[in-house]
N, C-alpha and C positions, 0 to 999 in steps of 0.2 A: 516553740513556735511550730505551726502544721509546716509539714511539707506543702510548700505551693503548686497547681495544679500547672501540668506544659502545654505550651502550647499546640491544639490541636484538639486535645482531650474534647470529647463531646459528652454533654449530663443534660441527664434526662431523653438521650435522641435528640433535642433542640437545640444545646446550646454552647459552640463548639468557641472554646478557649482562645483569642488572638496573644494578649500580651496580660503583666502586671502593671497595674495602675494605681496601684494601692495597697500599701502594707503596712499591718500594726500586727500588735503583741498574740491577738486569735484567729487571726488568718488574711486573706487577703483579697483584692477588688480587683477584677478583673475586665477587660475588656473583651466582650465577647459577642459572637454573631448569631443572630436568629435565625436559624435554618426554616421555622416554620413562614416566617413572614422575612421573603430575600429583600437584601439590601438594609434590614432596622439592624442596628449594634445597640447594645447594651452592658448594662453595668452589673459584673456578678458578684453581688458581699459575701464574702466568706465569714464562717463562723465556726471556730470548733472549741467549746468547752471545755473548761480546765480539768482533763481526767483525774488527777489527785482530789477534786471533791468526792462528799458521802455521792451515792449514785441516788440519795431523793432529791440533793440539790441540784443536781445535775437534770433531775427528770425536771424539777419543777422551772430550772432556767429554760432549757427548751419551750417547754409550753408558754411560756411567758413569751418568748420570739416569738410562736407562732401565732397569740394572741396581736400583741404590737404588729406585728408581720401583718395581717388581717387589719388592723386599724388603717396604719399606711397605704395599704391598697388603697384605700375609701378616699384619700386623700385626692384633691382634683382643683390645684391650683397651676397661675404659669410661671410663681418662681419659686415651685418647690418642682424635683425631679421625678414622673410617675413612679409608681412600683407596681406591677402587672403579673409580679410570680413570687413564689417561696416556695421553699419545697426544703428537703433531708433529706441527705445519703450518707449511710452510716453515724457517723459520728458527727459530721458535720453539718449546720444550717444554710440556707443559700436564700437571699434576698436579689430579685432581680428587680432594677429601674432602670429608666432612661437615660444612653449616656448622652452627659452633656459635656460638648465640644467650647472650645474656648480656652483660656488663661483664665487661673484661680485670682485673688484679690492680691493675693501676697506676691502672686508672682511682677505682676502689675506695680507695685508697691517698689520692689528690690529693683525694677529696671529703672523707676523713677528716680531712686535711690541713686543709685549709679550713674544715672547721668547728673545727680549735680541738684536733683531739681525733688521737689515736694509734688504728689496730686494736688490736683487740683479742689477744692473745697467744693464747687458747682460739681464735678462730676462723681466726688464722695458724697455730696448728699443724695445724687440722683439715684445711686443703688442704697442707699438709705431708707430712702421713700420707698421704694422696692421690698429692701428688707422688712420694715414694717407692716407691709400688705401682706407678706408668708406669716410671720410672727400673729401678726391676729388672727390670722383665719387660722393657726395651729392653735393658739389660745382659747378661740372661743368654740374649738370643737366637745363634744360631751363627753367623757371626760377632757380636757384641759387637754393637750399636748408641749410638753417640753423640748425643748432641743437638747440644750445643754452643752454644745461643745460648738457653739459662736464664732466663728474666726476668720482670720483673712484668706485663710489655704480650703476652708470649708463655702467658700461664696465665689463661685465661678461668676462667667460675664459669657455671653454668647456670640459670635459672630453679629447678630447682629442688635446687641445693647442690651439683652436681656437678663436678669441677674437670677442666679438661682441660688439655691441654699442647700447642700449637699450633705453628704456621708450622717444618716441618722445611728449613728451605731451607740449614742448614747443616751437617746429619746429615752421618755420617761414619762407613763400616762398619769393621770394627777386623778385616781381612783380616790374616793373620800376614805379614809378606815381602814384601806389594804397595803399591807407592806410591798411596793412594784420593786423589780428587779431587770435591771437595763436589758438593752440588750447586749451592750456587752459594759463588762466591768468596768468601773475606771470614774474618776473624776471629770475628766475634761482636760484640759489644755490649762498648766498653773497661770501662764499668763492672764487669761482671758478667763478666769476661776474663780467666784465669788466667794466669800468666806464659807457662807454658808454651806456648800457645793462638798466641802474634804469632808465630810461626813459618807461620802460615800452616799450607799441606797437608804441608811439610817440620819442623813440629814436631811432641815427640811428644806425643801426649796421649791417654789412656786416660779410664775413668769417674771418675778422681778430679776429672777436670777439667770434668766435671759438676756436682760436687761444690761446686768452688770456686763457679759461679757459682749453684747451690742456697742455701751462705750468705749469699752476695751478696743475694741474694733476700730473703732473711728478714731482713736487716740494713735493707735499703730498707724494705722492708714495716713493719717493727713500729719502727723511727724517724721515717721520714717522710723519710729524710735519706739522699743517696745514696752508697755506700761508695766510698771513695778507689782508686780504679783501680790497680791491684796494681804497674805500671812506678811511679808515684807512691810507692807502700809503700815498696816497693824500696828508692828513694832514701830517704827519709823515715818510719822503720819506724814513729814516732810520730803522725804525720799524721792518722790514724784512728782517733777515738775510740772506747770503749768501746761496744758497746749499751748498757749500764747507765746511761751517763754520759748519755745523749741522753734515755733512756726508762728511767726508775727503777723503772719498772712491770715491765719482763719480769725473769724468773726467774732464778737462777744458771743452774744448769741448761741452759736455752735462749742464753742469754749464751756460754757456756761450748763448748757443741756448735758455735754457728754460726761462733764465732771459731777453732776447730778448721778447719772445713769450710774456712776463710777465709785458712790457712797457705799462704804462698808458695810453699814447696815440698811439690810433689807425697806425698813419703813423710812429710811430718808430718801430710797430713792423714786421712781416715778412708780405708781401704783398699777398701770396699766401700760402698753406699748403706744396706744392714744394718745396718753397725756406726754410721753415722752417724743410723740411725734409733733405735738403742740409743740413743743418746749423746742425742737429745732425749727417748724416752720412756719407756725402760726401765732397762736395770742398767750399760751401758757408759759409763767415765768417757774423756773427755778424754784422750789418753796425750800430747798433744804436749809438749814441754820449753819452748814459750814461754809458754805460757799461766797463770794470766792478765797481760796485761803491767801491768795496774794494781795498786794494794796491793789487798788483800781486808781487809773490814773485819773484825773481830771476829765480828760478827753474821753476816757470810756464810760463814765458818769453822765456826761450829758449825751451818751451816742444812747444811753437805756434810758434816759430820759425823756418822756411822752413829749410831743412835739408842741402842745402849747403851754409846756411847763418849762421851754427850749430857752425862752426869750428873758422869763423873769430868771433862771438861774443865770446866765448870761450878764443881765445888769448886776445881778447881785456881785457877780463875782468882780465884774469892774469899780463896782464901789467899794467893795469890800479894798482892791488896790490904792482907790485913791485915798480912803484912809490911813492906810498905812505909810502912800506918801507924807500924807500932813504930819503924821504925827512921829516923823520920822527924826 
């Protein structure tokens, strides 16, 4: 792992080191001050490539930052984090955005946790709604952009309600015919990791696989309880309880959507981040053929039941008793 940079240290003349904020296996995210423009902080990603590679993989990973590095700039949404610089020194890459202040999702999550108590379902889906609006506008850029590392600790909230979508350090441009390579190595998060995902840069995966780790998301989020890593599923299709089952509190409906989103395979689940945003708040139902894997009670049967179809299932079902009476 790099040695992390101390605090003080100034790169580039601009951008002088306050603390660490951030650390994984190729370097680390730092909080740091803009000397050119006083009073902006920012967020510094560190990157230093794996020296025991050949040195063309090593050249051609850089370039590949610096491509990605240059996409992300272009990027100009309010729940995704600007990025305003990139640069190299020596060995290392450096991606600078905007820091954003606030408690991450997880953090949020654990204190609910701990007191006893579930989020709320209304206020999981309002950064929901959120997330969906970054997700497509990262999807329907030219080429495609992928996240790929979805998560509770990856989705801050801001002072004042705003939800962001953080750390791209596993983005992944969806070039038609070209082998892309991250920016930095790695799968993602096993949790929140679609099957398809442990392939590495040699698997395939598209927005659905965003997707996956989206319901992942809300599974964690509104149980408290974190969802059974999809290799696990695999083996063990039962393994992973209901939403409903953990938290009697969330809805069909949102039950329903995330365990869609949450299908092993790619084509059973939502095709587009659209349809997956119907499927929690609008008219699009479900189409996958697993779901739901638990029985449906009575009462949830006629709550998905269209409302003037409300009344004749209703009779039916008292008739259906009083025969049973007579013939009892």
């Amino acid at each position: 792992m790099p040695v992390p940079l101390k605090a003080g240290e100034v790169l580039r003349g601009r951008y002088r080191i306050r603390r660490i904020i951030g650390q994984g296996g190729m370097g680390s995210i730092y909080l740091a001050d803009d000397l050119r423009l006083e009073g902006r902080q920012c967020a510094l990603k560190e990157v230093e490539h794996d020296r025991t590679l050949p040195a063309e993989m090593v050249r051609q990973a850089r370039e590949q930052f610096l491509r990605e590095a240059t996409v992300l700039a272009r990027l100009d949404h309010p729940n995704l984090p600007k990025v305003s610089d990139f640069f190299s020194i020596g060995a290392r890459d450096y991606l600078v955005m905007d820091f954003v202040p606030g408690k991450d999702l997880r953090t949020l999550m654990m204190e609910a946790r701990q007191a006893g108590e579930f989020l709320s379902e209304a206020e999981v889906l309002s950064w929901a709604a959120q997330l969906c609006d970054a997700l497509c506008y990262m999807h329907q850029q030219d080429p495609p952009i992928l996240h790929r590392d979805i998560k509770p600790s990856n989705l801050k909230v801001t002072p004042n309600g705003l939800l962001k979508l953080v750390d791209f350090g596993l983005v992944k441009l969806l070039a038609p015919g070209e082998v892309t390579i991250t920016i930095l190595q790695g799968q993602g998060t096993a949790l929140y990791t679609p099957l398809e995902q442990y392939g590495g840069d040699s698997g395939h995966t598209d927005p659905r696989s965003d997707l996956y780790a989206f319901g992942a998301t809300l599974y964690h989020l509104l149980t408290n309880q974190p969802p059974t890593d999809a290799r696990e599923r695999f083996l063990n299709p039962d393994e992973m309880p209901n939403p409903r089952q953990v938290n009697p509190q969330i809805s069909v409906r949102t039950e329903r959507a995330i365990l869609w989103a949450m299908e092993l395979h790619p084509d059973a689940r939502p095709a587009t981040v659209e349809q997956f945003r119907r499927a929690l708040f609008g008219d699009a139902a479900p189409v996958s053929p697993t779901l739901p894997r638990r029985a449906v009670s009575l009462r949830e049967t006629l709550m998905l039941l269209p409302e003037r179809n409300l009344l004749w299932a209703s009779l039916g079902v008292t008739a259906l008793a009083l025969l049973l009476t007579i013939f009892k």
